[in-house]
N, C-alpha and C positions, 0 to 999 in steps of 0.2 A: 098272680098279682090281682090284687081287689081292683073293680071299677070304681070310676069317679073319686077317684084320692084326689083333695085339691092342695095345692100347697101353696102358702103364702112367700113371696121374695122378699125382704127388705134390706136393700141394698143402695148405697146414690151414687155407684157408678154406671153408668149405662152399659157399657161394654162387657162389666161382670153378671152387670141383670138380663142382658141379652144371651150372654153365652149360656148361664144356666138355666132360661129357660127352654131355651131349645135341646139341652141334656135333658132337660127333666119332659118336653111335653114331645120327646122323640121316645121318651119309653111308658105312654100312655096318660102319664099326669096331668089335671089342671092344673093351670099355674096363676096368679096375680101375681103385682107387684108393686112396693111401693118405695117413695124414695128416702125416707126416713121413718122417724117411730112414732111420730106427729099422725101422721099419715097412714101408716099403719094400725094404729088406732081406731081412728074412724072407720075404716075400712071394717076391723073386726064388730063395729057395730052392726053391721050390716051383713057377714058370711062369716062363717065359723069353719077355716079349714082343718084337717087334719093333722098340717106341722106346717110349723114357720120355721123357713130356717133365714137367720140375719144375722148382717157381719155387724162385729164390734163396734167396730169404729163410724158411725154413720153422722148427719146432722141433728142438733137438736134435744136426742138423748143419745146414749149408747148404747149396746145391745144390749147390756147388762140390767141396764133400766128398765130398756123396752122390757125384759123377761121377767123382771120385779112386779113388773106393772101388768103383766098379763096373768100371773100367776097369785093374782089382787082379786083378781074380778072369777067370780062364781064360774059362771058361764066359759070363762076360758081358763081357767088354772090346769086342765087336764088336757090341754093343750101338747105337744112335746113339742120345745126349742131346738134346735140343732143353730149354735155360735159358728160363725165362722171369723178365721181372724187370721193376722199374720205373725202373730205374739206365740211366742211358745214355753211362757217361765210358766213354773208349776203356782205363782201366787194367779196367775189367770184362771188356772182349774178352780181354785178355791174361792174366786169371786164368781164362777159358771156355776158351783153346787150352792154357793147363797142367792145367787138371783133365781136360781129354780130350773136353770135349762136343763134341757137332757141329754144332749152329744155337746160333741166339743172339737170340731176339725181346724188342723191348721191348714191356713194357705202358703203356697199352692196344694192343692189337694188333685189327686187321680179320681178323674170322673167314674171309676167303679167303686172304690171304696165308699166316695159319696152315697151313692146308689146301694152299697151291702147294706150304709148305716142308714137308708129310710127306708130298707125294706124290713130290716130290723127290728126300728119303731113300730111298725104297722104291725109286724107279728106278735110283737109283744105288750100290743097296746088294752086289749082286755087284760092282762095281768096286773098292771098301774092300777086299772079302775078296781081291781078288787081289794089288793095290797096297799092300802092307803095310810100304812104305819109310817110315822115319822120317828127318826132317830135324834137325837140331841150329842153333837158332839160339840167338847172345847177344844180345841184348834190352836197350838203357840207355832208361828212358822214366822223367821225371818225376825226375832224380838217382836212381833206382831201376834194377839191373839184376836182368834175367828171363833163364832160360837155358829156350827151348823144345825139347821134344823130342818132337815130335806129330808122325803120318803126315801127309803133304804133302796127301792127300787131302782131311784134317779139317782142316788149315790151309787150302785152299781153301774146303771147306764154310763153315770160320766165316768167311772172310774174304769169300765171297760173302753170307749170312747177312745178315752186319753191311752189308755194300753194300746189299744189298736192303734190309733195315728199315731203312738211310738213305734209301734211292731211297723207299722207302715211307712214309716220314715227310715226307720233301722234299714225295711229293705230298697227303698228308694236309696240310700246310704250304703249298702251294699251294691247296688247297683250302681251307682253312679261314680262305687268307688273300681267298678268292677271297667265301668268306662273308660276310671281314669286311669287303672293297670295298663289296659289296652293301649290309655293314649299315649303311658310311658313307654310301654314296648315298643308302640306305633313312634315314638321320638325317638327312644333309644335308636329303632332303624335309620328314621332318618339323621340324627345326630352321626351316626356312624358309617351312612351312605353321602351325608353332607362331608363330615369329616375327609372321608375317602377321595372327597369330590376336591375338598378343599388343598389335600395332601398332594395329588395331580396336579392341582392345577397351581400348587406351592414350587412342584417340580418342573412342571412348565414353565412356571415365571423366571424361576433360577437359571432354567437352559436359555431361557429369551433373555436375561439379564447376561448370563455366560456370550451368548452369541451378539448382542450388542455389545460387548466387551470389543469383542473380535472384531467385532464392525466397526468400534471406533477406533480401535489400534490401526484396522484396515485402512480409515481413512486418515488419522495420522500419518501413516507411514505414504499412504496416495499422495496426501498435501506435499509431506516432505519431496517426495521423489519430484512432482510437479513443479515445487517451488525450488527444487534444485535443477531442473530441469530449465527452468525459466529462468536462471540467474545465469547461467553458466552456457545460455542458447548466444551463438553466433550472432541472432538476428534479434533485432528490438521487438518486445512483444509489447500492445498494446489491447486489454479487455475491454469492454464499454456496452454497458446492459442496455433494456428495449428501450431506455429515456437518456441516451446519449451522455450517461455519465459513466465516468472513468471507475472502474470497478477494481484494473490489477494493473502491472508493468512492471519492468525489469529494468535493471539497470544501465544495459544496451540498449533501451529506447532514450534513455534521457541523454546518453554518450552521444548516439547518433544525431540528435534534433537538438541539444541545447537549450531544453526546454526550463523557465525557470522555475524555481522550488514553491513560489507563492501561484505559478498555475496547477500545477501536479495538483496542490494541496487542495485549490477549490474542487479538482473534481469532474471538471469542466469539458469534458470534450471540444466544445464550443471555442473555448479561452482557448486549447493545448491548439486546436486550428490556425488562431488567429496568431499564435507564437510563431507559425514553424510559416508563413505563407510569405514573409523576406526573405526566407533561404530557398525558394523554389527557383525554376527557370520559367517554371508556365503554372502559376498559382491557379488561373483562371481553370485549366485543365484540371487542376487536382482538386480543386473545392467542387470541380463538378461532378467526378467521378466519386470523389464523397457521397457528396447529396443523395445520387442517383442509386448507393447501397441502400443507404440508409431509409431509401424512400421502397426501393427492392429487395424485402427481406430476406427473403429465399438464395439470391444469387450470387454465386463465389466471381474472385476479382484477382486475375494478375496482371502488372504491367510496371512499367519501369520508369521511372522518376530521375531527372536530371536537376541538378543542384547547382545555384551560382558560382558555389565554389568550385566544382568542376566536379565533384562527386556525382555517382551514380546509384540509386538505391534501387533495389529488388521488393515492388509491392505486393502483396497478398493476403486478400480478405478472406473470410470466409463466414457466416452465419451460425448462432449458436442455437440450434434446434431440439429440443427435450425429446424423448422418445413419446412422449401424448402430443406431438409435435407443435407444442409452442415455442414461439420466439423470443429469446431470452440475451439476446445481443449482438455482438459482432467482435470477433478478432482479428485483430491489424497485425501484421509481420515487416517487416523494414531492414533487409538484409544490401550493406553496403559492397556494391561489385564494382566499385571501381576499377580495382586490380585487374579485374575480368574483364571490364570492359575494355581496358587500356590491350590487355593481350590479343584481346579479341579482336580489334584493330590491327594488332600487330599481323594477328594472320592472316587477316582480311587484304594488310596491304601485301603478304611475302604472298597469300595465295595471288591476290592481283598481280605482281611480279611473275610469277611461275606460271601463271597462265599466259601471260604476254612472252615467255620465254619457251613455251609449250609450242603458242604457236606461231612462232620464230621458226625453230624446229620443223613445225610441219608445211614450215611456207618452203624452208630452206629444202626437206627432205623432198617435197616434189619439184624443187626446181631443179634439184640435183640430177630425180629419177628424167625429167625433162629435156635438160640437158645431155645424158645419158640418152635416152629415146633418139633424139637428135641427132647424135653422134652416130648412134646405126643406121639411122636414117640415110645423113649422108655417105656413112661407108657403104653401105646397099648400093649404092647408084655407083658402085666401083666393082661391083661382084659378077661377073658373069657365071657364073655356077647356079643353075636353079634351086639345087637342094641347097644349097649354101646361102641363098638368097631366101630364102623358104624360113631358114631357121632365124636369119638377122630377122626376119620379118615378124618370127610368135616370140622372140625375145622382148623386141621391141613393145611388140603388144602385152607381154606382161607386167613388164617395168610400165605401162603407161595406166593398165588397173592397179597396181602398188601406187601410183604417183594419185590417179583418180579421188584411192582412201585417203589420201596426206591431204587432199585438198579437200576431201569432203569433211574430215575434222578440223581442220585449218577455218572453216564456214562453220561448224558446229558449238553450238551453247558450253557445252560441258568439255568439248574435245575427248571423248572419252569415247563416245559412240557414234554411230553416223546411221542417217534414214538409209535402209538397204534397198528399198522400194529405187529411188532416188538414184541411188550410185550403180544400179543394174541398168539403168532405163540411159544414163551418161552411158555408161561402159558399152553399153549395145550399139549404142548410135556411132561412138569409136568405133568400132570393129567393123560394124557396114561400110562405111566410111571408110574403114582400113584397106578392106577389102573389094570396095568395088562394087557395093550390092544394091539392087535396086528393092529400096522397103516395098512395093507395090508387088515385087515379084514371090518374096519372101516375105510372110510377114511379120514382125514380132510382138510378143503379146506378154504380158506378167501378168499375175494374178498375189502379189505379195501384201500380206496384212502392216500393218501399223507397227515394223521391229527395227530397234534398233541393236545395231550388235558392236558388241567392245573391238579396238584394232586386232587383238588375239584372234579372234574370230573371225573377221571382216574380212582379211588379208587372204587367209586360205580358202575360203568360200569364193572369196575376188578371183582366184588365180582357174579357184574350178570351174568358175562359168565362163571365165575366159577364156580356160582351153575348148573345155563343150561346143560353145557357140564357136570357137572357131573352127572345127570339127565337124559340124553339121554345115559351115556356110561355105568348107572345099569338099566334102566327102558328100553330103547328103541329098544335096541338089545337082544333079550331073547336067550337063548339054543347055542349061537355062532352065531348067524346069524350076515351075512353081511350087510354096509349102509355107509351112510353117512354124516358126520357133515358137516354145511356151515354154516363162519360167514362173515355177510356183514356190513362195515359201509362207511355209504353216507354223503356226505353237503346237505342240503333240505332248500333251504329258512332262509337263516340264521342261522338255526339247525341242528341236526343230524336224521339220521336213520340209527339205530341199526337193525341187522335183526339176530337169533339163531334158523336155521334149521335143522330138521334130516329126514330122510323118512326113517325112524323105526317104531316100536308102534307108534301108537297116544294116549297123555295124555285121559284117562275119560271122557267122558264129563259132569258125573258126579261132578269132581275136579273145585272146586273154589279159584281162588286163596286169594280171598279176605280172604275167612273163612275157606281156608285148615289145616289142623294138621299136613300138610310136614312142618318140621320146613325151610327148604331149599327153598321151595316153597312161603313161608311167608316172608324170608328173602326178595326173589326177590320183592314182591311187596311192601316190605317198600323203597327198596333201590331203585326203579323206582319213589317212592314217592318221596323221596332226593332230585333225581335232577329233578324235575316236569316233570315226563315224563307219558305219553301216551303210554297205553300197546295194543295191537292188538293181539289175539290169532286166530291159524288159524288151525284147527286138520285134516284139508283134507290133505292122504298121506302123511303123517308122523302129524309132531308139529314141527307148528314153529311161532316165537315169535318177532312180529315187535313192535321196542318201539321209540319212535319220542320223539328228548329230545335236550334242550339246555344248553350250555357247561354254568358250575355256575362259576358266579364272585367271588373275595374273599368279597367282600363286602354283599354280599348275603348270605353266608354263614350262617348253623346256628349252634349253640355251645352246 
């Protein structure tokens, strides 16, 4: 590359006069610049560059002018022009070869070829100055004639120029066409990855269309079940969302409350209230337990409503709560039990009867065993036989533990069971009593929890501690000696444990109870039989008597 090449800019845009000259003074060149051909002008009176290269279209003149007018003047006609312009009809060439320029670029132009076509000039610029034959052509282009009269030189230059920024456009144009192959391909992909996309997601919609099909049939078919459900319900249904209005209802609600057609229709909870508050017995009560839902979202409500008419209603609220747990109303229920209640009465008064005839029965049953007791009583006082007087005597005392039970249910709540704590502690103080005993010498002690046992039960337990203890209080204690009775009963596993101790004599070990001839002693182990009990004998320091037994059903019983 030659030093000092200056080249002249004329251009009146800034931004194109700025960018080329920093192409051109990035690859060695001076540059000037001016903003039209006015301007330009002057300028050439003053430096004489190398090449001007100016666009067409500028202020003032045009490039074409400017190049007329440079190629006027002595001094500059050996100048070389390089046009640049945005024009690309071949009548442009033909005004570029009569004004005199030498290149001919279109814009936008590729900053190398720019750059091929001023290195070009520059090498070819001693051949201009010696070749200074001019050619005279006649020109007919477009009904238009041109008479050219340019050096053959600069008719080559521009007509190689114009070749090149064809050839250069060609391959800009192949290129660009080469882009837009790729962009096609690059669409086609995605047209066909879209499409693909589209086709999915065409099939996705259909199954989401198919399955909200289902979902609405689903909830058809929900409503209908619901709404059959609620017409056909026993009980009056009553809906009413978070602002106290009436949202659903069946036909048993309007049955039951006679509520009329112009309150239904407002809507009203409020109104459907103030309808139904002359058929209550205690309005004040129901308007309050109202209030007090409705003011307490959360909490469910049963209770029962009595009616002036005599009617009785079955209330039940309950709260309509979403699964994101909002509150979205309340449902009222309104089931008439009249019939119910009236029977419920009825049992009320035949159980009241039956209990007072229960314990008739067990007033009479112990007066009975009472009078009976009595009666041995006084035939005793006729008996001079001691064993004969011995037996009237645990006779007596077992009919007065049977009579004890009659009387302990005869006092009892339910008459069903009786405190056993209770009827051991009576029955004991009998038997001291019966026999003469001094509690200071003997002492007796229980240890019984908190049981209560059915007469099935009660009765054979009764009869077993009442032979026991009479057993320990002639057998155990000989000559006055002192001791002590202890009766214990436990819960075990479902069961009980009975437990009749003394630390007196200890029974024989001889005595069996299976096959003994105490008639008392035989009693016990039929009456453990009874209620399937488990006997346990223990004769170490005293006797004492563990029996492991469960409380009998009345259905087990045997007759």
């Amino acid at each position: 590359m030659e030093k000092n090449v200056h080249i002249l800019i004329v251009e009146d845009s800034l931004t194109q006069t700025l960018k080329l000259r920093e192409l051109l003074e990035q690859n060695g060149y001076n540059v000037s610049a001016a903003n039209d051909g006015k301007q330009a002008l002057a300028m050439l009176e003053e430096l004489v560059p190398d090449i001007i290269i100016s666009d067409i279209v500028i202020p003032g003149m045009s490039g074409y002018e400017l190049c007329e007018e440079i190629k006027r003047r002595e001094h500059l006609k050996n100048i070389p022009v390089i046009l640049l312009t945005l024009l690309s009809d071949p009548e442009d060439v033909i005004k570029g070869l009569i004004s005199g320029a030498s290149n001919f670029i279109v814009k936008p132009y590729d900053d190398e070829f720019l750059l091929s076509r001023i290195r070009y000039i520059l090498v070819n610029q001693e051949i201009r100055k010696e070749s200074p034959s001019q050619m005279g052509i006649d020109l007919h282009f477009r009904e238009k004639r041109y008479f050219l009269s340019s050096e053959r030189i600069q008719i080559i230059d521009l007509l190689l120029s114009t070749y090149e920024a064809a050839v250069q456009k060609n391959l800009e144009f192949k290129k660009a066409n080469g882009k837009l192959e790729q962009a096609r391909a690059e669409l086609e992909i995605r047209v066909q990855e879209r499409t693909a996309e589209l086709q999915k997601a065409n099939e996705a919609m259909k199954k989401e269309i198919e399955e909200r099909k289902r979902a609405e049939q689903d909830l058809v078919l929900s409503n209908t079940i619901l709404s059959t459900q609620q017409e056909t319900s026993i009980d009056g249904i009553l809906v009413v969302d978070a602002h106290e209005k009436i949202i659903s209802f069946n036909r048993r609600f309007i049955e039951i409350w006679g509520i009329p057609p112009g309150v239904i229709e407002s809507r009203s909870d409020r109104l459907a209230l103030q309808a139904v508050t002359d058929k209550l017995a205690n309005p004040e009560g129901f308007i309050e337990q109202v209030n007090y839902l409705y003011e307490h979202k959360e909490e469910k409500s049963r209770d029962e409503i009595k009616l002036r008419d005599g009617r009785f209603l079955d209330r039940y609220s309950a709260p309509m709560i979403g699964a994101e747990g909002n509150y979205y109303g309340r449902v009222w229920y309104f089931r008439d039990i009249t019939e119910r209640k009236v029977a419920e009465e009825a049992v009320k008064a035949s159980l009241k009867e039956k209990e007072l005839l229960l314990k008739e029965i067990h007033h009479r049953v112990k007066n009975n065993l009472q009078i009976i007791s009595s009666l041995l009583n006084l035939q005793s006082q006729y008996i001079k036989d001691d064993s004969a007087l011995e037996l009237f005597t645990e006779s007596r005392n077992c009919i007065k533990s049977m009579a004890l039970i009659h009387e302990s249910l005869y006092g009892s709540e339910d008459m069903v069971s009786i405190d056993f704590a209770d009827y051991v502690r009576k029955m004991a103080n009998y038997l001291y009593r019966s026999h003469g005993i001094n509690t200071d010498k003997i002492i007796f002690k229980t240890d019984i929890s908190d049981i209560f046992l059915g007469i099935d039960t009660a009765i054979p337990c009764g009869l077993i501690i009442n032979e026991l203890i009479t057993n320990s209080l002639k057998h155990s204690f000989p000559g006055g000696r002192k001791g002590t009775i202890e009766i214990s009963l436990k819960r075990d596993n479902g069961g009980y444990i009975l437990v009749i101790r003394d630390d007196g004599a200890s029974i024989s070990e001889e005595v069996d109870l299976k096959s003994s001839e105490t008639l008392g002693l035989q009693l016990v182990y039929d009456l453990i039989a009874q209620i399937d009990g488990k006997l346990e004998l223990d004769r170490r320091g005293g006797t004492e008597f563990r029996i492991k037994f469960k409380e009998l059903k009345y259905k087990n019983r045997g007759i």
